[in-house]
C-alpha positions in Angstrom: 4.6 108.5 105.7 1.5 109.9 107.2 -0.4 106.3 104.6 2.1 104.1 106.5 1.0 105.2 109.8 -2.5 105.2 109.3 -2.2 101.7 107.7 0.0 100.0 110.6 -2.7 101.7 113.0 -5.8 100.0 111.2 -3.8 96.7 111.0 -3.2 96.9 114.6 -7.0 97.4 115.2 -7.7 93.9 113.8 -11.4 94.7 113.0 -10.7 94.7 109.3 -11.5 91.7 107.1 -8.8 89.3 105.6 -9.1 91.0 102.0 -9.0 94.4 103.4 -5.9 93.3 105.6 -4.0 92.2 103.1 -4.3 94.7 101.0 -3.6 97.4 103.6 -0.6 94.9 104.5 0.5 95.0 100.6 0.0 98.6 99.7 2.0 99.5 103.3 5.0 96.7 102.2 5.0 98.8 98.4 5.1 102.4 100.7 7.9 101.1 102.9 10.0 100.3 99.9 9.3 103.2 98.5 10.8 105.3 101.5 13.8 103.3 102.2 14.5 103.7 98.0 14.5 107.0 99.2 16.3 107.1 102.4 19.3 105.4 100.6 19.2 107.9 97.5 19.3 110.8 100.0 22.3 108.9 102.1 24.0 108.7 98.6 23.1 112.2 98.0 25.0 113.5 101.7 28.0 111.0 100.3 28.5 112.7 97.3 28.7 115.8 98.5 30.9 115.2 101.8 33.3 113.9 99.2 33.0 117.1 97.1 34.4 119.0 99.8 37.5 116.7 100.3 37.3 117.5 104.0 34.9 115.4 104.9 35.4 111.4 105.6 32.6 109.2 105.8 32.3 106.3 108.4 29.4 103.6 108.9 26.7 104.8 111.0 26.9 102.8 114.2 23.2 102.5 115.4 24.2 100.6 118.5 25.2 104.6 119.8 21.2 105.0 119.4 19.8 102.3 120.7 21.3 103.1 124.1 
């Protein structure tokens, strides 16, 4: 995560050459994948168990609560 930040913050600087951009653009697009592969194995993770228990019922996160 820590790459990704650093990346977007050198992209946002602008004083990097088009080469260097893009790869700093394709290595943080291949990081960002990476963590939402693993933000949705970890959501499927919390699934499985809250079904486990048999207690538990899952709804659809509703962002809009957030974004208030």
């Amino acid at each position: 995560m820590n790459e990704l930040e650093n990346i977007v913050e050198n992209l946002e600087q602008g004083d990097l050459s088009l080469e260097d951009s893009m790869k700093l653009f394709e290595r943080g697009l291949s990081l960002s994948q990476v963590s939402q592969s693993k933000l949705s194995q970890a959501e499927q993770k919390i699934q499985i168990l809250l079904n486990k228990n048999g207690e538990q019922q899952l709804a659809d996160f509703d962002d809009s609560e957030s974004q208030r």
